[in-house]
C-alpha positions in Angstrom: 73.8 48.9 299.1 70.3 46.7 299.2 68.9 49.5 300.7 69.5 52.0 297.9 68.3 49.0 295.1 64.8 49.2 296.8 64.7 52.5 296.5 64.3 52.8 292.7 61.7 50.4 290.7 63.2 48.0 289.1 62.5 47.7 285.8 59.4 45.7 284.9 58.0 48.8 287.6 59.3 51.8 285.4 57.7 49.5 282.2 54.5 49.6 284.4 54.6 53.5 285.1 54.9 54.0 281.3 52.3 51.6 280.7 49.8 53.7 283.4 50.8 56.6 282.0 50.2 55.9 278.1 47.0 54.1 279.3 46.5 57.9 280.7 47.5 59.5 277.8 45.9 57.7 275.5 42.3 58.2 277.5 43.5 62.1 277.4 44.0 62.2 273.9 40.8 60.6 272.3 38.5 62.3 274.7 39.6 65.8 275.7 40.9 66.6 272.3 37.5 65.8 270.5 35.7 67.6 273.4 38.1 70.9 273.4 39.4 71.2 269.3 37.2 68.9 267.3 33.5 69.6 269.0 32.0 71.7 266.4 32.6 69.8 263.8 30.5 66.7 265.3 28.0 68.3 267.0 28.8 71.1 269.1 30.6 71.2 272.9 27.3 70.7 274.7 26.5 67.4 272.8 30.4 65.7 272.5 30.6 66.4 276.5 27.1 64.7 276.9 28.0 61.8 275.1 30.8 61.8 277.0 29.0 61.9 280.7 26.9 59.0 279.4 29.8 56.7 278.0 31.4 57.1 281.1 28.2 56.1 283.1 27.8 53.0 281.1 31.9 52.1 281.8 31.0 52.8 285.9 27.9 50.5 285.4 30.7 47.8 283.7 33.1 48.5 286.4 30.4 47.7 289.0 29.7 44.9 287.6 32.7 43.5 287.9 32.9 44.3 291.5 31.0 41.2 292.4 33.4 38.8 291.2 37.0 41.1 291.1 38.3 38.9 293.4 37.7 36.0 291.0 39.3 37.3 287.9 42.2 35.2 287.0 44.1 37.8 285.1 43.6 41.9 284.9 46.0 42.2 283.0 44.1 40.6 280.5 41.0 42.5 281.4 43.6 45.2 280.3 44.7 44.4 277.2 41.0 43.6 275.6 40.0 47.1 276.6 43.1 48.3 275.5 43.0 46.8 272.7 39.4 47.8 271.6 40.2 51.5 272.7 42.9 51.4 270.1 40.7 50.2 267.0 37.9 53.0 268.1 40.6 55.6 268.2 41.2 54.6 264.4 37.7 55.4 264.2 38.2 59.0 265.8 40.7 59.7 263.3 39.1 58.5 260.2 35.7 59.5 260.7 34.5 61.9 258.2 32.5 65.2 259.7 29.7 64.0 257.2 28.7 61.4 259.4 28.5 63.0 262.8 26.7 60.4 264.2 28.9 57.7 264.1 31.5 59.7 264.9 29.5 60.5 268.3 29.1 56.8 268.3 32.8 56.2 268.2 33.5 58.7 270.7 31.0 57.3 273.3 32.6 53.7 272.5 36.6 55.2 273.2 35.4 57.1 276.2 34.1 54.5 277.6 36.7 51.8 276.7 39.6 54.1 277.0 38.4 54.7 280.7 37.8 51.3 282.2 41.5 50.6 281.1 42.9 53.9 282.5 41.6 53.9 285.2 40.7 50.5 286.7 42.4 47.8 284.6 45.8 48.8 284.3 45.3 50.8 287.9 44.8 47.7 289.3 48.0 46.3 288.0 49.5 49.5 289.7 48.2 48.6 293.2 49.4 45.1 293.0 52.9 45.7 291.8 53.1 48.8 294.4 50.8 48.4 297.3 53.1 50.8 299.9 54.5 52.7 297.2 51.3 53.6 294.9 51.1 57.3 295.8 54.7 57.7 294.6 54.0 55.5 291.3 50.8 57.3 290.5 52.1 60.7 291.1 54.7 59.5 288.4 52.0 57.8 285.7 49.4 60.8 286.2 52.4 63.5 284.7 50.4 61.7 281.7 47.6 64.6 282.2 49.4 67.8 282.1 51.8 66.5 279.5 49.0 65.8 276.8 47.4 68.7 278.2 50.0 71.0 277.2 50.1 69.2 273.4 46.5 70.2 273.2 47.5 73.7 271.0 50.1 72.1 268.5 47.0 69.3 267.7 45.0 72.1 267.5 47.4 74.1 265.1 48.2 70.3 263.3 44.4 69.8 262.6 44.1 73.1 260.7 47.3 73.9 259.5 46.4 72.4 255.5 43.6 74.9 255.5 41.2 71.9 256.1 40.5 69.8 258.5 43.3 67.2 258.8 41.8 65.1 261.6 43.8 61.5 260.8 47.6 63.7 260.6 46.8 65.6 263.9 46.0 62.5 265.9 48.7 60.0 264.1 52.1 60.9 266.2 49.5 60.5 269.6 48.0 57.3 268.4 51.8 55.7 267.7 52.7 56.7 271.5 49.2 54.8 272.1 50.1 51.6 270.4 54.0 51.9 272.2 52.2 52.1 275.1 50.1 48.9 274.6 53.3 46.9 273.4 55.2 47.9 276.8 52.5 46.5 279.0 51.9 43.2 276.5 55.5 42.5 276.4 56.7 43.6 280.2 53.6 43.4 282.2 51.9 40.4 284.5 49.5 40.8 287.2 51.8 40.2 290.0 55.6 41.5 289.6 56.5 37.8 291.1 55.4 35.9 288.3 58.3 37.8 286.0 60.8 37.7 288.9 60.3 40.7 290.3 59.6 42.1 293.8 55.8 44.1 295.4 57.0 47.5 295.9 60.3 46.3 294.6 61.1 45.1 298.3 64.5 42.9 297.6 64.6 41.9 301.4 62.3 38.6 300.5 64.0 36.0 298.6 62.2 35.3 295.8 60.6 31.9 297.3 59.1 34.1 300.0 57.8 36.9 297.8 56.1 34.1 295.5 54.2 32.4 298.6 53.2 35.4 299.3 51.7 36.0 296.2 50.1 32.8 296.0 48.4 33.7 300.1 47.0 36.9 298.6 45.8 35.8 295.5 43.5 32.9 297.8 42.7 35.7 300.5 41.5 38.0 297.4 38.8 35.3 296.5 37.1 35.1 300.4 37.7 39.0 300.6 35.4 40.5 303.8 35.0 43.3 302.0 32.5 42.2 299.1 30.6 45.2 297.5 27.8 44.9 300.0 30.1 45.7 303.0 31.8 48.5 301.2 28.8 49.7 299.9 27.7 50.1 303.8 30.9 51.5 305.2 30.5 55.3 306.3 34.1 55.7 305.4 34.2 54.4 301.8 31.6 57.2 301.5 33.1 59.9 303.0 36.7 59.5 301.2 35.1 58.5 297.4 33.1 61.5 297.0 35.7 64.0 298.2 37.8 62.2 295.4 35.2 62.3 292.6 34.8 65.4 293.3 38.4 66.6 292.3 38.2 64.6 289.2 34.9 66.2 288.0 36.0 69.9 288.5 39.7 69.4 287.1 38.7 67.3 283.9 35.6 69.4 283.7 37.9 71.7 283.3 40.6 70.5 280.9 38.0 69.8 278.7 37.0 73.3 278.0 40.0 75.1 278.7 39.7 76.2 275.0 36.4 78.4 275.6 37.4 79.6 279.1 41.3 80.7 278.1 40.5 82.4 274.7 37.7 84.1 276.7 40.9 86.3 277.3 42.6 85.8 273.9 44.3 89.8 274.4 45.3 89.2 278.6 46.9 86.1 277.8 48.8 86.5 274.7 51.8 87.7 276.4 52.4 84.3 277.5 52.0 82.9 274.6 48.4 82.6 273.6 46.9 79.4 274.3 49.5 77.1 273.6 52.1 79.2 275.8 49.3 79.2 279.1 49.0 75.4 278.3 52.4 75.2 278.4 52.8 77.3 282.1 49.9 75.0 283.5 51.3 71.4 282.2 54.9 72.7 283.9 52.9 73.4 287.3 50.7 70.3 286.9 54.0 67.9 286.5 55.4 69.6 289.6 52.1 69.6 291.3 51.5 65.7 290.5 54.7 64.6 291.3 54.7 66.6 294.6 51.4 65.5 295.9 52.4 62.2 295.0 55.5 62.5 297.2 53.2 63.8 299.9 50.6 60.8 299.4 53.3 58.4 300.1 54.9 60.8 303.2 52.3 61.8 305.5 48.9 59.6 303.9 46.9 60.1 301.5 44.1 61.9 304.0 45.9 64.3 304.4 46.8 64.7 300.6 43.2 64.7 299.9 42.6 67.2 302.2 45.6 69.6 300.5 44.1 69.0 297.2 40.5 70.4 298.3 41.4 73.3 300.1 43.4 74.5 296.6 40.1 73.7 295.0 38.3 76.2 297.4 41.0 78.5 297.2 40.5 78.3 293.5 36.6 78.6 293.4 36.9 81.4 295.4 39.6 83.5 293.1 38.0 82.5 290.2 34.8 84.0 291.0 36.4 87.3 290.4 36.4 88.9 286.6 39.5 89.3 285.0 42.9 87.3 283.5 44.9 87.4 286.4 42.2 86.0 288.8 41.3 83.7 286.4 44.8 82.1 285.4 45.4 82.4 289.3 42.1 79.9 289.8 43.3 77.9 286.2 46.6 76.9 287.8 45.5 76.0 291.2 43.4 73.2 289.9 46.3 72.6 287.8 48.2 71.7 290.8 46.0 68.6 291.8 44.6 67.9 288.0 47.0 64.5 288.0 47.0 63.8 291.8 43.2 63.7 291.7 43.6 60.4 289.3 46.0 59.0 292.1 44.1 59.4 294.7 41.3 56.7 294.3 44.1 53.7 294.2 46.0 55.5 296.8 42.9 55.1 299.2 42.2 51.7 298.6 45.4 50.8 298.9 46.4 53.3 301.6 43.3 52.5 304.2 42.2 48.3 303.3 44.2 45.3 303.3 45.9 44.4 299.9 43.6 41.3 299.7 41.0 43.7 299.8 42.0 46.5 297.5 40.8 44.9 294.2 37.4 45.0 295.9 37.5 47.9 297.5 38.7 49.2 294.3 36.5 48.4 292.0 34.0 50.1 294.1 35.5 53.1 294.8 36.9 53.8 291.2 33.7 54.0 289.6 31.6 55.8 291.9 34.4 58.4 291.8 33.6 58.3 288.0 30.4 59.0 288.0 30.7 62.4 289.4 34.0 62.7 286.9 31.8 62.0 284.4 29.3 65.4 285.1 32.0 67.3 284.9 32.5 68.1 281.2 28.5 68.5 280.6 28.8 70.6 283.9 31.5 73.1 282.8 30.4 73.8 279.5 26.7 74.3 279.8 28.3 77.2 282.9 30.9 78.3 281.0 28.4 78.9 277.9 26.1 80.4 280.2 25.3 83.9 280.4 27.7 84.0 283.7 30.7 82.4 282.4 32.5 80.3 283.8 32.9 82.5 287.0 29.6 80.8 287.9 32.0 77.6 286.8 34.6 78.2 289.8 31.2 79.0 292.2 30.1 75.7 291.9 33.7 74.1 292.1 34.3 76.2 295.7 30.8 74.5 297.0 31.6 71.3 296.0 35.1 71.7 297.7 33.3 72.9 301.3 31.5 69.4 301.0 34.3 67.4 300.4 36.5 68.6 303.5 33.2 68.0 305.4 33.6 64.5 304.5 37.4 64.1 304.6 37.7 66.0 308.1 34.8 63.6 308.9 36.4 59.8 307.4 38.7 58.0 310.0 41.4 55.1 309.4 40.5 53.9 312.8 36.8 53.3 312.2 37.9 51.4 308.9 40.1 49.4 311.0 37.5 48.6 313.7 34.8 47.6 311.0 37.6 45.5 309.3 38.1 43.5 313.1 34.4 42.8 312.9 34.3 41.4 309.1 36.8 39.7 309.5 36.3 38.4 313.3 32.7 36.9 312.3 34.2 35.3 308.8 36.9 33.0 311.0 39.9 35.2 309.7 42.8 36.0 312.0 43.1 39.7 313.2 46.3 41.8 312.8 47.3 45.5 313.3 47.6 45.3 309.4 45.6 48.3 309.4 47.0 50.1 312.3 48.7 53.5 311.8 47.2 54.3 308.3 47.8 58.0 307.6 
């Protein structure tokens, strides 16, 4: 009987996966809407996704900076709720804005991108490797449903923002913006940084009693602040290297993507009205998204994320190389392939810090990996829509996206659990700490 209770989450953890995955959708909705629907009205596609690669550079330089004293921080999740917090106010800025002042509204949107990032993606992610450090892939692969869902809302904002026969920016965005603020409330009301501290259980693990659990929480929180693995020494690991860009790489070609789907679907408005136009194909690819999250979530937490990873780059050079070819079948074929890993790909940097470093470590490791993953997230958009606007088209698009993919199995055939564990023994052995086989058997 205890053994089926620690197979669900509890409570407070199903609280937690709607407050990742509102975090998610709210990030979703504020960025790749404007981008995809609302671009030509403030500027153009090529501008809004610029602004957008440079917001999110300045949140990766934020995030670094608080790499050098994560370990420190007395609470994330009130790191969380200021950014959360902020993001909301700017969103009322989205919606209000009036197309007579584009530049503010450009100012706005560099403001939410940024803020509505950081908390995404690192603050409340955080929360999600603390509450879950064995169980994260399984959690995420939940939370990151987030993406296709809003994905697939994408037409009926589109239709909502024009249907008045003018631009009703405020109406369109209101219903996603009360989901927003639910979204905030849950984590407010529900949410600590540890799941101890509301009588809870890591992993929801009921085997410890809840003295135990609580004195374990107390021993990581003091390990987190003499952490071996300061920013320095994961700066210089081979391995942090050779698993961060592989998983940068799958967030810049599958929210490049989803941020111009608009331009590259309707480039077949006849081939794909069968389906449903637009909003029918957006439909199809948020169904095989949800499936493809949850299932590489499942196979995250089964057989390690490495070897999820490495699942998740071969579809994207499978992908590349079908959509190279002309035509709507190839190029909903290529289209639904990176479908399949689009919410995975924003599991996969907590998964391998929490997967492959001890949980001590995985704030710092963390806050590394996250944002360098980012910054090549953060070319994607620009990247897509200055090929897919191209004389080419975005065949040239799915080029680049197989050649980026050849790289990043390189580097994932090439990073080793074993190394990270031996370089762990020699941080670890020269600070005075004890050595374990904490590390041992890491998929």
């Amino acid at each position: 009987m205890e053994k089926k209770k620690n197979l669900g989450f509890g409570f407070r953890g199903w609280m937690l996966i709607l407050y990742q995955a509102i975090a998610f959708f709210t990030f979703t909705v504020f960025t790749n809407f404007p981008m995809n629907i609302l671009a030509d009205m403030y500027g153009g596609a090529k501008t809004i996704s610029t602004i957008y690669t440079v917001a999110t550079i300045v949140g990766i330089v934020v995030q670094l900076i608080f790499t050098r004293f994560i370990g420190k921080i007395k609470s994330i999740k009130l790191l969380g709720a200021i950014f959360g917090g902020i993001t909301l106010i700017l969103a009322l800025g989205i919606m209000t804005i009036p197309m007579s002042n584009p530049v503010l509204y450009q100012i706005c949107f560099a403001l939410v991108t940024l803020f509505s990032n950081v908390n995404a993606t690192f603050a409340v992610s955080i929360l999600v490797g603390q509450w879950f450090p064995r169980r994260k892939g399984t959690i995420m692969g939940i939370a990151t449903l987030a993406f296709p869902i809003t994905n697939a809302l994408i037409g009926f904002f589109a239709e909502s923002v024009f249907k008045k026969g003018f631009p009703d920016v405020f109406g369109a965005f209101l219903p996603f913006f009360i989901v927003s603020v639910i979204g905030f409330i849950i984590g407010m009301i529900f949410i600590k940084d540890y799941p101890e501290q509301v009588g809870a259980f890591r992993d929801n693990d009921k085997s410890f009693t809840p003295e135990i659990a609580k004195a374990m929480m107390e021993e990581e929180i003091e390990n987190k602040k003499t952490s071996v693995w300061n920013a320095l020494n994961t700066f210089k690991s081979r391995d942090f290297w050779f698993i961060t860009i592989p998983c940068g790489a799958l967030l810049m070609c599958s929210v490049g993507m989803m941020t111009q789907t608009a331009a590259v679907l309707n480039s077949y408005a006849d081939g794909i009205a069968p389906l449903g136009g637009y909003t029918g194909v957006m439909f199809i690819a948020a169904a095989i998204a949800c499936v493809g999250s949850w299932l590489m979530g499942v196979i995250d937490t089964k057989i390690g994320t490495r070897k999820a990873i490495i699942i998740s780059v071969v579809m994207m050079l499978v992908s590349g190389i079908i959509g190279l070819f002309k035509g709507v079948v190839p190029m909903l074929i290529a289209f639904f392939l990176l479908c399949v890993f689009e919410g995975a790909a924003s599991n996969f940097t907590v998964s391998a810090a929490a997967q492959y470093w001890r949980r001590e470590d995985f704030p710092n490791v963390f806050s590394c990996l996250n944002p360098i993953a980012n910054i090549l997230q953060a070319f994607g958009p620009m990247m897509v829509a200055a090929t897919v606007f191209s004389a080419t088209g975005y065949t040239l698009t799915y080029g680049i996206f197989a050649g980026i993919a050849v790289v990043s199995l390189v580097l994932m055939l090439l990073f080793s659990p074993k190394h990270v564990k031996a370089v762990d023994d020699k941080y670890r052995e020269k600070a005075g700490k004890a050595l374990d086989d904490a590390l041992v058997g890491r998929k």
